[in-house]
DRENVEX-349808 format. One record per residue (C-alpha): residue in one letter; x, y, z. Coordinates in pm, whole numbers, padded with zeros to 5 digits, always signed. Each point is the difference from the previous one (the first is absolute). Example, Ala and Ser with C-alpha at 12.3 -4.5 7.8 and 13.67 -1.06 7.14 Angstrom:
2
a+01230-00450+00780;s+00137+00344-00066;
END
This chain:
212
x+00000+00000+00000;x+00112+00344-00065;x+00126+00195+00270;x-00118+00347-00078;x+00273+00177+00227;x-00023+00184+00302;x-00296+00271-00014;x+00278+00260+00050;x+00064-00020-00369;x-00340+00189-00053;x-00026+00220+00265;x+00363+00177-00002;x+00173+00076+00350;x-00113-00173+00291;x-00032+00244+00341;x-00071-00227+00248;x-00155+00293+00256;x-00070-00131+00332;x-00264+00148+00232;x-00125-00200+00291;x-00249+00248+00102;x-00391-00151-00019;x+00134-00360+00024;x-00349-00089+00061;x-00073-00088-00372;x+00203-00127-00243;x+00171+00273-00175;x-00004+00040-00316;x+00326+00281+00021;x+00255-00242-00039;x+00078-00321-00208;x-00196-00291+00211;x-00081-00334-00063;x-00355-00151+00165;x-00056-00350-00036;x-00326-00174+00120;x-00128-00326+00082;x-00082-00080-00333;x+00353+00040-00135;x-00084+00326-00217;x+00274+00234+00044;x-00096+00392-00051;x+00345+00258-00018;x-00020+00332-00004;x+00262+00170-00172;x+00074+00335+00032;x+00284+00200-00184;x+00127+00366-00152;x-00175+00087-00300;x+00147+00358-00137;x+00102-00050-00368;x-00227+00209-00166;x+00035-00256-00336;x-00143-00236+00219;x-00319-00002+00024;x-00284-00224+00212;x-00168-00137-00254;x+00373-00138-00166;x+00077-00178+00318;x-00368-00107+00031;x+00025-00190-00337;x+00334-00125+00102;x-00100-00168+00284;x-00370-00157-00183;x+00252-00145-00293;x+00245-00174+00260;x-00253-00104+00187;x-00236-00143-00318;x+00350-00157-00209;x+00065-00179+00447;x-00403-00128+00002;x+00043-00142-00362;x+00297-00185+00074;x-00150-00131+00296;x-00338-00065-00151;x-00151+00141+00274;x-00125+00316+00149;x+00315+00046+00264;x+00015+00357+00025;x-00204+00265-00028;x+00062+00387+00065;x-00238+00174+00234;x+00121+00293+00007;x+00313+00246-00172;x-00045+00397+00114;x+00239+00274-00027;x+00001+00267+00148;x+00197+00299+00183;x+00337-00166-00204;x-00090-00284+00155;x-00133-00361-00166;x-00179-00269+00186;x-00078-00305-00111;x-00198-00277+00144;x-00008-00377-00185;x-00170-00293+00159;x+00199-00349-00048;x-00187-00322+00017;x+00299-00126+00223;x+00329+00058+00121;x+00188-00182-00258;x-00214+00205-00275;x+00122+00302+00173;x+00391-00160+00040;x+00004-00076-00389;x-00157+00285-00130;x+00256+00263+00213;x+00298-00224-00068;x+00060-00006+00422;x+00038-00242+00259;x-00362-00073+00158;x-00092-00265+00177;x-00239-00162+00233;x-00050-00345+00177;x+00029-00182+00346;x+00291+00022+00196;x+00039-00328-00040;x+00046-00031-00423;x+00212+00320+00017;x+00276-00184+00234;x-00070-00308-00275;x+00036+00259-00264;x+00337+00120+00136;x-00094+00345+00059;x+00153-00013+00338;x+00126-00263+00238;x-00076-00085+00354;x+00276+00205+00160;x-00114+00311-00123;x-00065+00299+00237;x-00376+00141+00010;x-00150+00270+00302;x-00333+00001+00060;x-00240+00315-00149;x+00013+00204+00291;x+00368-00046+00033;x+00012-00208+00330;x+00058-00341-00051;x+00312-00121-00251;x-00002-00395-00099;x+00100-00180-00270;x-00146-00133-00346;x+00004-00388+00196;x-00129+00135+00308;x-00306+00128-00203;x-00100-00311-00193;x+00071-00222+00331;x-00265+00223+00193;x-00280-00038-00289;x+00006-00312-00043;x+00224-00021-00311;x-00084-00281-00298;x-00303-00080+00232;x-00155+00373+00044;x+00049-00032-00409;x-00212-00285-00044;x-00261+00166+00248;x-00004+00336-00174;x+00124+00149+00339;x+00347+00116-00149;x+00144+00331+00025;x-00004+00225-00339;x+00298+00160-00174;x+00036+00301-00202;x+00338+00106-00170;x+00047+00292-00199;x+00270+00211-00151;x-00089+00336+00003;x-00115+00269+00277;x-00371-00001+00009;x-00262-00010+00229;x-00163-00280+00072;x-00354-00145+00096;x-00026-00413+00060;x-00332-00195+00073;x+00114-00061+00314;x+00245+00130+00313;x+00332+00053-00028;x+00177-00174+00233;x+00334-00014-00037;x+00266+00201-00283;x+00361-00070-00175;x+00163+00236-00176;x-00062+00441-00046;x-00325-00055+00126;x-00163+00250+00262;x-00381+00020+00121;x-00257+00268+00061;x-00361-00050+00052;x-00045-00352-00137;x+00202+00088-00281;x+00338-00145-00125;x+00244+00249-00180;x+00282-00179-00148;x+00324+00274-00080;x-00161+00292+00173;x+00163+00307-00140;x+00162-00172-00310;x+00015+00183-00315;x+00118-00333-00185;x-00301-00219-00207;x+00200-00287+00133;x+00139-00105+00345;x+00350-00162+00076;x-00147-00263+00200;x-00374-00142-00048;x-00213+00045+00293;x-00205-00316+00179;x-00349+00086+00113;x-00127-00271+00242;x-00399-00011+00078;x-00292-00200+00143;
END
């Protein structure tokens, strides 16, 4: 399947502008991921917009024939765009992604989601490494974690813990609580920001969400 590259390509400079204020809903002021129980995945992107031969309805049509040549190949209605305003130099664009991987192909970024348990099968981190709980109290270790729920058997039962791991600083809504964090990853509110105050579209190190 075609990747169509990252969503960057269309919308210019990334400013990643971070303002915790109002935490109460999601914002829609900074790039954010929200993923719900279903597995759809809606980001909201949000980026400068002051070339004056760019216009809205250019990036508009950009996005629709990505999106349209991605569904084809897939032979299936994986992404649709809900939303692409600009205004006050700014451009923000909303797409809603069938799943994770959908959204992980189509950006051409690391994005992934499972139980704890097929992301240590997986290899995307071993039992020795180093996570600290959400509210920053309690460190333990990768082993530690899958011993206390129950591992292979919590699997079977459906009673695993989830796993989230992303490369670039967003904020972040999961169907569930966030319990414990590797990586850049900071809280507020509910929320999980992953590179808070990075101006980069990519992080050195991915960042581990771990939920209920």
């Amino acid at each position: 399947m075609r990747k169509a590259g990252r969503l960057t390509l269309f919308i210019l400079t990334i400013a990643l502008v971070l303002n915790l204020a109002g935490c109460g809903e999601f914002l829609k002021s900074v790039n954010s991921l929200e993923i719900d129980s279903g597995g759809y995945v809606k980001a909201f992107s949000i980026s400068e917009f002051d070339k004056e031969y760019y216009s809205g309805t250019e990036l508009r049509k950009q996005i629709l024939d990505s999106v349209s040549e991605y569904n084809e190949s897939a032979k299936d209605e994986r992404i649709s765009l809900n939303s692409c305003k600009v205004s006050k130099k700014k451009a923000r664009v909303i797409l809603k992604y069938k799943s994770l991987e959908d959204y992980a192909s189509f950006n051409n970024v690391l994005a992934w989601s499972g139980t704890l348990t097929t992301a240590i099968e997986n290899g995307y981190f071993d039992k020795s490494t180093a996570v600290i709980s959400s509210d920053g109290t309690l460190k333990t270790t990768i082993g530690e974690l899958e011993n206390k729920s129950g591992g292979k058997t919590a699997s079977r039962r459906g009673n695993d813990l989830k796993v989230l791991i992303v490369e670039e600083p967003l904020m972040i809504k999961v169907p569930g609580k966030i319990s414990y964090t590797i990586g850049d990853v900071t809280m507020e509110g509910g929320y999980a920001i992953t590179g808070a105050g990075s101006l980069t579209t990519l992080l050195d190190e991915p960042c581990y969400i771990i939920y209920k």
